[in-house]
C-alpha positions, 0 to 999 in steps of 0.5 A, a space after each residue: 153009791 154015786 156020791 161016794 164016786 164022786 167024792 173020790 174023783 173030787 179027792 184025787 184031783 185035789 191030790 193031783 195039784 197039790 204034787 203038781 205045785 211042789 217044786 222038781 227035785 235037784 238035779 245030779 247033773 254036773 254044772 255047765 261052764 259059766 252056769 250060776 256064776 254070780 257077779 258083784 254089783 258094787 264091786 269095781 273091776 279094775 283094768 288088766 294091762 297084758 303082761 307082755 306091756 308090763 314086762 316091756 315097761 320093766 325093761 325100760 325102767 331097767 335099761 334106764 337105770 345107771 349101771 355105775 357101783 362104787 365100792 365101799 369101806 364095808 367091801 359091798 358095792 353100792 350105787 354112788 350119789 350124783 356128787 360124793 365126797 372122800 378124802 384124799 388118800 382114799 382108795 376109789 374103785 368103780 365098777 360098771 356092768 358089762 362086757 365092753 365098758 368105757 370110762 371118762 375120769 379127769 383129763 389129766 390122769 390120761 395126759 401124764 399115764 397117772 400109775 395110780 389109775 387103773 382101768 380093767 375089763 373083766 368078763 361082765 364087769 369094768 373096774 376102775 381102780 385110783 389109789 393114793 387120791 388127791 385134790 387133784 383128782 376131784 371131777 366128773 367120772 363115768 362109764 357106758 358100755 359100748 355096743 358093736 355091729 361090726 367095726 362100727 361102734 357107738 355108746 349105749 345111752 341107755 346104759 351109762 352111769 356117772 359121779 362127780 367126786 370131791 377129793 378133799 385135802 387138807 390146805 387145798 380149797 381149790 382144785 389143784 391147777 398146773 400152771 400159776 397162771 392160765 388164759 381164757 377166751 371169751 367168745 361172744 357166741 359161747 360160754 366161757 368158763 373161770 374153772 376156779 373147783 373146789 374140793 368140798 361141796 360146802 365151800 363158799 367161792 367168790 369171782 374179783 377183778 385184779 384191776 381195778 381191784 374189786 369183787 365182781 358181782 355173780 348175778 346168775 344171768 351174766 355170769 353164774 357159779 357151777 362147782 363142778 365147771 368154775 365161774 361160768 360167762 353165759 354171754 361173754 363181752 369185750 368188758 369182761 376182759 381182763 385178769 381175774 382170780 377166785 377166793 374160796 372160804 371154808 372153817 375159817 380159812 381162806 385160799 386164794 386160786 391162780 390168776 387167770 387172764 380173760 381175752 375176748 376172741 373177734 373171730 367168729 365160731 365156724 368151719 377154718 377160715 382159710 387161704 392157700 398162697 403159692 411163692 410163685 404159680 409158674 416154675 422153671 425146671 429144677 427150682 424150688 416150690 413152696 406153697 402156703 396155706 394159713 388158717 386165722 381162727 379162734 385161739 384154743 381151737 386146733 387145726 389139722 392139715 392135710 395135702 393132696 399134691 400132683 406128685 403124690 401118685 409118684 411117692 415125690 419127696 416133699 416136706 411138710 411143715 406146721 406151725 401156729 401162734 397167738 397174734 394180738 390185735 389191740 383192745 385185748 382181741 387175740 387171732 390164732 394163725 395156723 399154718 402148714 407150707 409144702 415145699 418141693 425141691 428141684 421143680 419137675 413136670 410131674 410137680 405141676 398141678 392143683 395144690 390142694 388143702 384141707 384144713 379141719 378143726 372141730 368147727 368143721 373143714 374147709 378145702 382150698 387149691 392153687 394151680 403151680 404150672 411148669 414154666 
């Protein structure tokens, strides 16, 4: 009896273990977040860059593209290449995106009111419009829109756009010029440009000399080519005066351009150099005052005057008078003497005082004064 016991408590231990081997039976329970996630070992993760960075770059990349489109001959608009060629009696038409839009085009089509030219600001757009085009029209156009804080405005550079556009007609290599005969200066501090443009990018240009007759060599350092400037003098010498002309070939066909005379310039780069001179510093009563103020400086530079005089709080009558010319001084060196003389009739007490004059140009200004006492 005993035996048969415990052969069955030796049976049922043996049980117990075998079920406590076994593995638990899956759990319902629903999954915690981040729980049995598996991660690829040889996978490479690659960098996120926050949207916000991605959207600013977008920005930039959009704010920095050109906002100029030229229309074509199908009626859809397009964004023209830096240099484009029609023929002349073409139509152009640009438009430039923007609510306030400004253009440059060729300075000649504003100096004599061209009705060919037609300049529009609608509501998002500018439109330029140039009907019945000729060689003449070939050069820079361009557009920007321009941005405003009150009265104060300036351009947005990061909304331009630009073309240069060849107009080419027939029997005309080069850009038409208005006179037969033009001046440039040669300044030993600046660039000074031959403007012999052409009307097609493909036609072949060369510099001479007048006398004595020759070809004069563009080595690129010295003197270099640029189709959208003219024969350009990096550094300008007295040696390089003289009158010169450009022959330009193309198809078989040569064109010679106008004859332009190079005069090297001695004054130097800078604000006016200026005097100021009275006919006489002490006035008798009821004489006559004149007071001199003369600027010698570079000859294409244009100088302005303005005067400030003792009776000007009184509304005294004066006159005013500005002139200039060309002087030479030997060895082709060439002065441009500005003047502007304020005269006063019938000298009185309250004309008594500082003369004073300004002289401004583009290089700057320069402010100078006598005394003219009552005598």
């Amino acid at each position: 009896m005993k035996f048969w016991l415990l052969l069955g408590l030796l049976l049922l231990h043996e049980t117990l273990e075998d079920v406590a081997g076994q593995h638990p039976p899956k759990s319902k329970r629903p999954k915690e977040q981040g729980e049995n996630r598996i991660k690829p070992i040889n996978k490479k993760a690659k960098p996120k860059t926050p949207k916000i960075k991605d959207r600013d770059s977008a920005d930039s990349t959009a704010k920095s593209q050109s906002i100029l489109m030229q229309a074509t001959d199908a009626g859809r608009f397009q964004r023209p290449a830096a240099t484009v060629s029609l023929m002349a009696g073409q139509t152009l038409e640009l438009r430039c995106k923007g609510s306030k839009v400004e253009w440059s085009y060729p300075a000649y089509l504003d100096t004599f009111k061209d009705s060919r030219l037609s300049v529009k600001q609608n509501e998002r757009y500018g439109q330029l419009t140039l009907v019945n085009s000729t060689a003449a029209d070939t050069g820079e156009f361009s557009c920007w829109e321009r941005v405003c804080n009150g009265y104060i405005c300036r351009r947005d550079e990061a909304r331009t756009g630009s073309t240069y556009i060849f107009f080419t007609e027939k029997g005309e290599l080069f850009v038409p010029s208005p006179s037969y005969f033009d001046v440039v200066y040669l300044n030993p501090d600046r660039q000074a440009v031959v403007p012999c443009r052409v009307t097609a990018p493909a036609v072949k240009v060369t510099l001479h000399r007048e006398f004595p007759a020759k070809e004069i060599l563009v080595n690129g350092t010295d003197i270099v080519y640029d189709m959208k400037r003219g024969f350009v003098y990096l550094q300008p010498r007295s040696d390089h005066q003289g009158v010169v002309y450009c022959k330009a070939e193309a198809g078989g066909k040569s064109q010679i351009s106008v004859k332009y005379q190079l005069l090297y310039v001695e004054v130097p780069s800078g604000p006016p150099s200026t005097t100021i001179l009275a006919s006489s510093n002490r006035v008798r009563g009821g004489d006559d005052i004149s007071v001199l103020c003369t600027v010698l400086g570079e000859p294409d530079v244009e100088v302005e005057f303005r005067w400030i005089f003792p009776g000007q709080k009184d509304e005294r009558p004066v006159t005013i008078r500005d002139t200039w010319r060309l002087i030479h001084r030997g060895l082709g060196h060439t002065t441009r003497i500005s003047q502007s003389v304020i005269t006063v009739e019938d000298f009185e007490t309250i004309d008594a005082g500082y003369y004073i004059c300004t002289a401004q140009s583009l290089r700057g200004q320069t402010t100078v004064a006598t005394t003219v006492e009552f005598s």
